[in-house]
C-alpha positions in Angstrom: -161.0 -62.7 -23.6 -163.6 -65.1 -25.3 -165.6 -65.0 -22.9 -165.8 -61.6 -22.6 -167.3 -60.7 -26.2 -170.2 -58.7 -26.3 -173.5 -60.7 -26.9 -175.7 -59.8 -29.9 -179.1 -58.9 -28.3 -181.8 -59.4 -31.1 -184.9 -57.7 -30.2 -188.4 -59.5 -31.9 -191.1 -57.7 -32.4 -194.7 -58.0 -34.2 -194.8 -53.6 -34.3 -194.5 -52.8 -37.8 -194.6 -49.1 -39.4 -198.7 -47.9 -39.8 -199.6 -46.8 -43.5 -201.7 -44.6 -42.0 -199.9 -42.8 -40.1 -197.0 -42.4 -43.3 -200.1 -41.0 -45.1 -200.3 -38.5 -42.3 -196.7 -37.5 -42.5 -196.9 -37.2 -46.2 -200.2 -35.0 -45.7 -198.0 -32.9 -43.1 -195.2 -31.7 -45.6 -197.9 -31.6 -48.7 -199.2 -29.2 -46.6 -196.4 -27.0 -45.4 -194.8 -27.2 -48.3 -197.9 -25.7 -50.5 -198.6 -22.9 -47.2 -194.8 -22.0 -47.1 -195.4 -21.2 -50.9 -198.5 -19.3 -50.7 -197.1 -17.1 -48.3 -194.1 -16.8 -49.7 -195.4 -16.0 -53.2 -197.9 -13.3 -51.0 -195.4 -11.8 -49.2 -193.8 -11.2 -53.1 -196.4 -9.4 -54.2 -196.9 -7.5 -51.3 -199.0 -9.0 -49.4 -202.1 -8.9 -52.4 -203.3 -12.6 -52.6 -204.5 -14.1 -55.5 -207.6 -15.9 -54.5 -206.0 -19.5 -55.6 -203.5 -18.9 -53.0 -206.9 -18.6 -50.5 -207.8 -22.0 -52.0 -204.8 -23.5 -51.4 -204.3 -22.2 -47.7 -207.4 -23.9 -47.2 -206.7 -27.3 -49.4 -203.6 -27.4 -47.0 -205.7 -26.8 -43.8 -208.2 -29.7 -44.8 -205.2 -31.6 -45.3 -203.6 -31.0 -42.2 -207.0 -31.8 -40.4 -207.1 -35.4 -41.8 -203.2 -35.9 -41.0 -203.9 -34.8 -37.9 -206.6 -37.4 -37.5 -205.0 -40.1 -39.0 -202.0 -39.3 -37.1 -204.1 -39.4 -33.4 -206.0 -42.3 -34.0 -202.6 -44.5 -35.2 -201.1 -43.3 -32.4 -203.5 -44.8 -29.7 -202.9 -48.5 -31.1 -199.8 -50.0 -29.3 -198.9 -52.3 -32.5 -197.2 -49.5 -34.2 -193.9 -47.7 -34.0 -194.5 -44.2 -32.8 -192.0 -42.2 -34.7 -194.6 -41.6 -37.6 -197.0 -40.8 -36.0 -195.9 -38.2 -33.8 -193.8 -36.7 -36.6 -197.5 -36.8 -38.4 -199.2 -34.9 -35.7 -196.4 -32.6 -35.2 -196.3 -31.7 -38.8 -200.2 -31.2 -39.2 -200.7 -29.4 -35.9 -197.6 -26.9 -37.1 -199.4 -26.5 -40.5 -202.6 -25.7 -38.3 -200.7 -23.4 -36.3 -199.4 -21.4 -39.2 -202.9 -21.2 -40.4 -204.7 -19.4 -37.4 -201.4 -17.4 -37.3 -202.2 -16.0 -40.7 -205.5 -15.6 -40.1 -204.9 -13.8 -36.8 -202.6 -11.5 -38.8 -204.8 -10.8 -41.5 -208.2 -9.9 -39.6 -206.1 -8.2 -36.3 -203.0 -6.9 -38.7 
């Protein structure tokens, strides 16, 4: 049976985790996280915003736009592991998406 144990496969690799495209994931939950608040603390008060929690639906959209970026263009460059970034733009574009949604509902609702 000796010569029937398993090998240990060792994989090298120059990819490395982008900075980048952590800042991205960390601009992704800044930004749902402060958006899941405002709308939470809205709802609260029945549906009367204050016009900080304006400011900060709009902080977290700006955020979301550059973690979005960041996320797109780290992406695209094959020296990188993917996971961040992908978890960035997924993040960001969900924070985008909840956005318009609130938007939507409060011109159209």
């Amino acid at each position: 049976m000796t010569g029937m144990r398993k090998k240990k496969n060792f994989i090298f690799t120059n990819k490395k985790n982008s900075k980048r495209a952590i800042m991205a994931v960390i601009l992704g939950v800044i930004s749902l996280v402060s958006l899941g608040t405002v709308v939470f603390l809205s709802g609260l008060s029945g549906g009367s915003a204050k016009v900080s929690y304006g400011f900060t639906g709009l902080l977290a959209a700006v955020f979301s736009l550059a973690g979005l970026l960041l996320g797109v263009v780290t992406v695209q460059n094959k020296d990188y592991y993917k996971l961040f970034p992908v978890l960035g733009i997924l993040f960001n574009f969900l924070t985008l998406a909840v956005v318009c949604l609130v938007l939507y509902a409060g011109i159209y609702l």
